[in-house]
C-alpha positions in Angstrom: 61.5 9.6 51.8 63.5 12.3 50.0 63.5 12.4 46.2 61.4 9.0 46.3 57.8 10.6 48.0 57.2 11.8 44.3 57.3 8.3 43.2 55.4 6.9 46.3 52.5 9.6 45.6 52.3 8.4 42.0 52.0 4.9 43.5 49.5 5.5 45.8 47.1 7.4 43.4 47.7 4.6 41.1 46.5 2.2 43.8 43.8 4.4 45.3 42.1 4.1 41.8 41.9 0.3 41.4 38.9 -1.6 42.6 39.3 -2.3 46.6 40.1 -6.3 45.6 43.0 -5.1 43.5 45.1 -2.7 45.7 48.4 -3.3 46.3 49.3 -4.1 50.5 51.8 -1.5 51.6 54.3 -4.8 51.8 53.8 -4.7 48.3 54.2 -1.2 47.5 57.4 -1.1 49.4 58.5 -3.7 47.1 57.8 -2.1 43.9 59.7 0.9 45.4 62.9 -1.2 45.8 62.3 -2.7 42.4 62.7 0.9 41.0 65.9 1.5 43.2 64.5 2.9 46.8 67.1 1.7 48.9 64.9 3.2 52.2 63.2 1.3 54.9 59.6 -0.1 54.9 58.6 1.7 58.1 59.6 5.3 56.3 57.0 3.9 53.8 54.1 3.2 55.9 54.6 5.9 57.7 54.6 8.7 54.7 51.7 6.3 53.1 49.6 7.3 56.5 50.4 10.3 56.3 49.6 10.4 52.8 46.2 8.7 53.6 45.0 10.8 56.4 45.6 14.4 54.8 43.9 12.7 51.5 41.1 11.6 53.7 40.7 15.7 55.1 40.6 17.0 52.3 37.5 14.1 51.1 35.8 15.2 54.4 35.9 18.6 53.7 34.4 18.4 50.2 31.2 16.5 52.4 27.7 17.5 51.8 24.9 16.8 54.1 21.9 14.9 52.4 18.9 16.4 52.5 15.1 15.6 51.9 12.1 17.5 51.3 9.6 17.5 53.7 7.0 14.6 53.3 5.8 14.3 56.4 2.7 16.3 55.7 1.8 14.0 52.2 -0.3 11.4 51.8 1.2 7.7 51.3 -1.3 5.0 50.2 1.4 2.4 51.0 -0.8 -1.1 50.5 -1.0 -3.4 47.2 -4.0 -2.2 45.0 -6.5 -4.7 46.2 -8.5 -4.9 42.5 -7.0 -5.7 39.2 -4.8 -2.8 39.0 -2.6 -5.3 41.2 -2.3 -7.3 37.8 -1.1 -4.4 36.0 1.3 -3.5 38.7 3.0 -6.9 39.2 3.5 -6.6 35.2 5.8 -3.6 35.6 7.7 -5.8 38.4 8.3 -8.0 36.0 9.2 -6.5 33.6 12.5 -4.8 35.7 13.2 -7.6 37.6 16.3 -10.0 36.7 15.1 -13.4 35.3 16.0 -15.9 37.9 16.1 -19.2 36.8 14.4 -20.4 40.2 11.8 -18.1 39.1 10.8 -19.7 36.1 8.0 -21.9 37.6 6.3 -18.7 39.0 7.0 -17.0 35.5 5.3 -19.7 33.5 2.1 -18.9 35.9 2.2 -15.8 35.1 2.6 -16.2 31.5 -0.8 -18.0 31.3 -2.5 -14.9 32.9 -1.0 -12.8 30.3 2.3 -11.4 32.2 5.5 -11.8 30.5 8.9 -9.9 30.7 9.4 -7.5 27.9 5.8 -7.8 26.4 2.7 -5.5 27.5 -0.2 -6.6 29.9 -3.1 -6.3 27.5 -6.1 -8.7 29.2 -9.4 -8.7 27.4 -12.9 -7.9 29.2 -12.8 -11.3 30.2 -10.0 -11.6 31.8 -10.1 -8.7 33.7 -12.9 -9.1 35.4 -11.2 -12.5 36.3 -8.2 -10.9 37.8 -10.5 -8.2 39.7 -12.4 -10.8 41.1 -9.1 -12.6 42.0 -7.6 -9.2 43.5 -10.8 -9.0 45.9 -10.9 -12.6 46.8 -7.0 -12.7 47.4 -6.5 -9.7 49.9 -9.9 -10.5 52.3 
């Protein structure tokens, strides 16, 4: 590659930093080479561009840090729906970070009559509550 791996390395960071549906082939990288005056063969190319790829690649692996997680094993997990009207209160914060689906909007206009609405707090009278408790109960038997 000569005095032209300078301008390869430039070209290859270049692509390396565009979203993956946006990088250049190495076909096409060879070609913007010539464009600039490389008068050099495409398998030189490839075969600095490996190169190029594999000692980039070391030097990612060696910068690799292990996950880790406390322990949890030991901690208790209560990892069923609330089967009272707390479940009310808890589909409300669903909501409220879930994306609005437009095939959802049926099941959100059900909601909205029990008092859950994206964006606006769960509030439910006396009334009502007792309503959704009941409903809680009679739902998970």
């Amino acid at each position: 590659m000569g005095p032209w791996s300078a301008e390869l390395d430039r070209l290859l960071v270049a692509n390396e930093s565009k979203a993956a549906r946006e990088r250049l082939t190495l076909i096409r990288l060879f070609e913007e080479l010539r464009s600039l005056g490389y008068a050099g063969g495409y398998d030189a190319v490839r075969r600095y561009a490996r190169r190029w790829n594999r000692e980039r690649g070391a030097s990612t692996a060696s910068a690799y840090v292990p996950m880790s997680f406390a322990p949890a094993n030991a901690q208790p997990a209560n990892m069923l729906f609330p089967q009272d009207g707390s479940y009310f209160e808890m589909l409300s914060r669903f909501i409220d970070a879930e994306y609005v689906d437009p095939a959802d909007l049926y099941m959100r206009g059900m909601l909205h009559m029990i008092g859950i609405e994206k964006g606006k707090p769960f509030q439910p009278d006396a009334a009502m509550r007792t309503m959704l408790d009941q409903a809680a109960k009679t739902g998970f038997k």
